[in-house]
VOGU-3710 file (C-alpha; in Angstrom, 3 decimals, decimal comma):
1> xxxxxxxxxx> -44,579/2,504/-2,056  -42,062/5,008/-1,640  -39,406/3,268/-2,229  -40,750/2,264/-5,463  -41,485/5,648/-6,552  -37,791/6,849/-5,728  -36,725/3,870/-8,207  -39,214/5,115/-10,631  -37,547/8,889/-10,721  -34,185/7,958/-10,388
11> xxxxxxxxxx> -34,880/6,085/-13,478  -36,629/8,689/-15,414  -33,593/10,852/-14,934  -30,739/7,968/-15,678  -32,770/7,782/-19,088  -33,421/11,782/-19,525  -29,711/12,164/-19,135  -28,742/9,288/-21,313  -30,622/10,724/-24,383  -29,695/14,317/-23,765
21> xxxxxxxxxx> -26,273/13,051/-24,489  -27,148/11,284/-27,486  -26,318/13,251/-30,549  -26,393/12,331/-34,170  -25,328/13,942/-37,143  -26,348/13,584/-40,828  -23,428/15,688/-41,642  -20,709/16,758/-39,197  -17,949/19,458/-40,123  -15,194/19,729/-37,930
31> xxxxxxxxxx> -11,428/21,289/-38,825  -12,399/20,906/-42,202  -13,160/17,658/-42,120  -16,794/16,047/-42,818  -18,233/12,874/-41,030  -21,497/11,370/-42,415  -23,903/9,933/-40,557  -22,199/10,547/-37,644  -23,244/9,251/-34,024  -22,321/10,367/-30,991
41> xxxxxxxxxx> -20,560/6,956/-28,694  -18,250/8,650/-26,223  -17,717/11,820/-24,391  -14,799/12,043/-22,983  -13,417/15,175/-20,458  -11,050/16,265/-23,512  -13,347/15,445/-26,478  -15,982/13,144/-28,484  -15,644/9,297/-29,829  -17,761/9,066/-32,765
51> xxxxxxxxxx> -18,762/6,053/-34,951  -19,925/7,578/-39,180  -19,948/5,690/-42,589  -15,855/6,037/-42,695  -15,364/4,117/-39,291  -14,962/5,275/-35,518  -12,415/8,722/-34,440  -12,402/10,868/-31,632  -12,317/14,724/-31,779  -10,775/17,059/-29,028
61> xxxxxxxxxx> -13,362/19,410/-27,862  -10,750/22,295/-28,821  -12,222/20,968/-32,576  -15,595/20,967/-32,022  -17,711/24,166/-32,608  -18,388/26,253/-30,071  -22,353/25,836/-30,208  -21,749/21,744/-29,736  -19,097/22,781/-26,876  -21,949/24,503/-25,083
71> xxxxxxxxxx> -24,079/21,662/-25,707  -21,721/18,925/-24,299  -21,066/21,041/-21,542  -16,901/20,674/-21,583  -15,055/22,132/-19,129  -11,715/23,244/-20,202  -9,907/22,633/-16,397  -11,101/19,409/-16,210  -9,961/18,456/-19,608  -6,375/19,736/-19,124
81> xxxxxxxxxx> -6,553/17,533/-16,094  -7,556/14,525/-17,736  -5,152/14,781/-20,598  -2,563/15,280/-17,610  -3,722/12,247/-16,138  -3,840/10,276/-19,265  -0,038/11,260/-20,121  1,126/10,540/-16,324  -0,635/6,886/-17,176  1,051/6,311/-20,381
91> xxxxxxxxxx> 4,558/7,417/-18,554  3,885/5,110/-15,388  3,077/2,255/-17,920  6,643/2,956/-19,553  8,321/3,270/-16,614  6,654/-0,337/-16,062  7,347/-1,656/-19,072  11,623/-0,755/-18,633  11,343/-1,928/-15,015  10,045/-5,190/-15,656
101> xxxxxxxxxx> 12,380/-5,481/-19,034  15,552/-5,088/-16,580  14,035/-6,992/-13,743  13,531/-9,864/-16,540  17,453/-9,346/-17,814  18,625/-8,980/-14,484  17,091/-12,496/-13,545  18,809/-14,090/-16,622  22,162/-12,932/-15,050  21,068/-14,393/-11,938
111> xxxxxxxxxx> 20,345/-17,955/-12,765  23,245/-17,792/-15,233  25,337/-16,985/-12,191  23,683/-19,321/-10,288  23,954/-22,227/-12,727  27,514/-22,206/-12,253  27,259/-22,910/-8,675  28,173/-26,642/-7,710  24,974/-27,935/-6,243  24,404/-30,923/-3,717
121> xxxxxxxxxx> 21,320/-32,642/-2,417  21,032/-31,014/0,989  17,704/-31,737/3,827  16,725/-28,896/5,871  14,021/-28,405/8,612  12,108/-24,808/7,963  12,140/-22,524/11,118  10,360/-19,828/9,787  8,954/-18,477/6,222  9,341/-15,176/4,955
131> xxxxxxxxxx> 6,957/-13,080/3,410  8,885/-13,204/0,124  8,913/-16,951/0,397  12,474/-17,172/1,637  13,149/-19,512/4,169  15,075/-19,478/7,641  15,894/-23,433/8,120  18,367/-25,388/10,188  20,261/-28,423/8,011  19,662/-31,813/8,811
141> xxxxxxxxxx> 22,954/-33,778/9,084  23,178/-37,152/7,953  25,193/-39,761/10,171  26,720/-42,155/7,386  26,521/-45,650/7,611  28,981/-47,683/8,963  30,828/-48,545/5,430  31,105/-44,438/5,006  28,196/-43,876/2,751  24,509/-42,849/3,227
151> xxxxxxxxxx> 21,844/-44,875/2,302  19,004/-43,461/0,173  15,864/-45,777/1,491  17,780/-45,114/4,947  18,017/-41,087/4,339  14,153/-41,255/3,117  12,885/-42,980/6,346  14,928/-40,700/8,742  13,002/-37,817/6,784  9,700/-38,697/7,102
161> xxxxxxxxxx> 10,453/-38,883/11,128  12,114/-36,055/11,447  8,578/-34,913/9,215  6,404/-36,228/12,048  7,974/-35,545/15,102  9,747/-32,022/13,990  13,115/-32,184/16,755  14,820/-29,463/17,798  17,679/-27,795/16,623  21,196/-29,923/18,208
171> xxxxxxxxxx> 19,185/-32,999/18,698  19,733/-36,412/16,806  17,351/-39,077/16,238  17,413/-42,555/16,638  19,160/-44,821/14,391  19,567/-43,966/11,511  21,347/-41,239/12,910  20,310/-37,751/11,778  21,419/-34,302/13,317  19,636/-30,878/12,764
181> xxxxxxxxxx> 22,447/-28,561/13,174  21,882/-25,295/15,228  22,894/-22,834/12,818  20,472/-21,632/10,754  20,830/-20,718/6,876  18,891/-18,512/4,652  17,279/-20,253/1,916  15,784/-19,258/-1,516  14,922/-20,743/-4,310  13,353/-23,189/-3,344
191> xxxxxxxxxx> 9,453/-23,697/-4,877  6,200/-24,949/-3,151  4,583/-24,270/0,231  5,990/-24,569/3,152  5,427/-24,385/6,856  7,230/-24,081/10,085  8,961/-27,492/11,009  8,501/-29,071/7,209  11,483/-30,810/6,463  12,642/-30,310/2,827
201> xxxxxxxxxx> 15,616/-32,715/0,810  16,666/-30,847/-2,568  19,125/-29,879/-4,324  20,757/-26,343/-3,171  23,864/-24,523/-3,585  25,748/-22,516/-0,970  26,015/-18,512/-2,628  26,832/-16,388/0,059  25,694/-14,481/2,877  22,662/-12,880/3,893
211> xxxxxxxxxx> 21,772/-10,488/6,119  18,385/-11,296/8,661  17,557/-10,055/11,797  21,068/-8,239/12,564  22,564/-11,884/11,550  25,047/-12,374/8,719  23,081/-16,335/7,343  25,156/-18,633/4,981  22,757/-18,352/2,121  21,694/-21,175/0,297
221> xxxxx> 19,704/-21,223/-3,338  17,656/-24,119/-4,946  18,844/-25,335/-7,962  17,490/-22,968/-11,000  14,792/-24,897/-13,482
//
């Protein structure tokens, strides 16, 4: 029973408070401006949002007279703070806005740069994925065939053993031959989700070094879409 009660007062005094700030004017004068029919929809820390027969406009409280400040109970500190707030917000939101608009240019340079790289279809078995979705992978040598070339359907069944069995770096399977070379590479670019020992044939693009784990990594990028 208690309980209920509780509920019962707590909301009494949700509604008391709701319609002591309800205000509505036949005619309100502020700054020399008139409002008809005006109805009180917002208070804000720094002022009033009001809807009246010529639309919806919000007043700072430093407008309003000083009976209706009284009544709305403004407090001038905490509506220099708010406004302070407010203008930090719109300045973090344009700070933002030009970070994002140079990221965005600074990525267009990027694949344009990388677009000129000469790319080549490349496997590689993932060691270890990065929390920015880089990889750390060892590449998977192909042995060629016996006439000096590599054969696709040959290539695509060596991958999908190397997929199941996951070898170690400096080991080579059985026939076809395949090596995964012990030196590892740093890898980007490359979309989808991957997982240690995942074996990945793409095309990729060797453009420089990286620097991981006091190691200086040949880095290698995916081709750009």
């Amino acid at each position: 029973m208690k309980p209920l009660i509780c509920l019962l007062l707590a909301l009494s005094v949700s509604v008391a408070v709701s319609r002591a700030e309800e205000r509505e004017w036949t005619l309100l004068e502020i700054d020399g401006a008139s409002y008809s029919n005006a109805k009180l929809m917002k208070k804000e820390p720094d002022g009033i949002r009001i809807v009246y027969d010529g639309g919806i406009t919000s007043i700072a409280y430093e407008k309003l007279p000083a009976h209706l400040q009284k009544e709305l109970k403004f407090d001038e500190a905490k509506a220099i703070a708010y406004r302070a707030e407010k203008e930090q917000e719109k300045l973090d939101a344009i700070s933002a806005e030009k970070e994002r608009k140079l990221a965005k240019r600074e990525r267009a340079k990027e694949m344009a740069e990388l677009r000129k790289l000469n790319f080549d279809t490349v496997a590689v078995q993932v060691d270890r994925v990065l929390s920015d979705g880089a990889l750390i992978c060892y590449p998977i040598q192909e042995v060629p065939a016996s006439n000096g070339s590599s054969s696709g359907n040959t290539a695509q069944r060596a991958m999908l053993t190397f997929a199941n069995s996951s070898p170690t770096p400096g080991t080579t399977m059985p026939a076809p031959g395949l090596t995964v070379l012990n030196k590892p590479v740093y890898v980007t670019g490359i979309e989808g989700e991957w997982a240690e020992g995942d074996v990945i044939r793409t095309s990729a693009a060797r453009a420089g070094v990286k620097e991981h784990d006091g190691r200086t990594l040949a880095w290698w990028v995916g081709r750009p879409r």
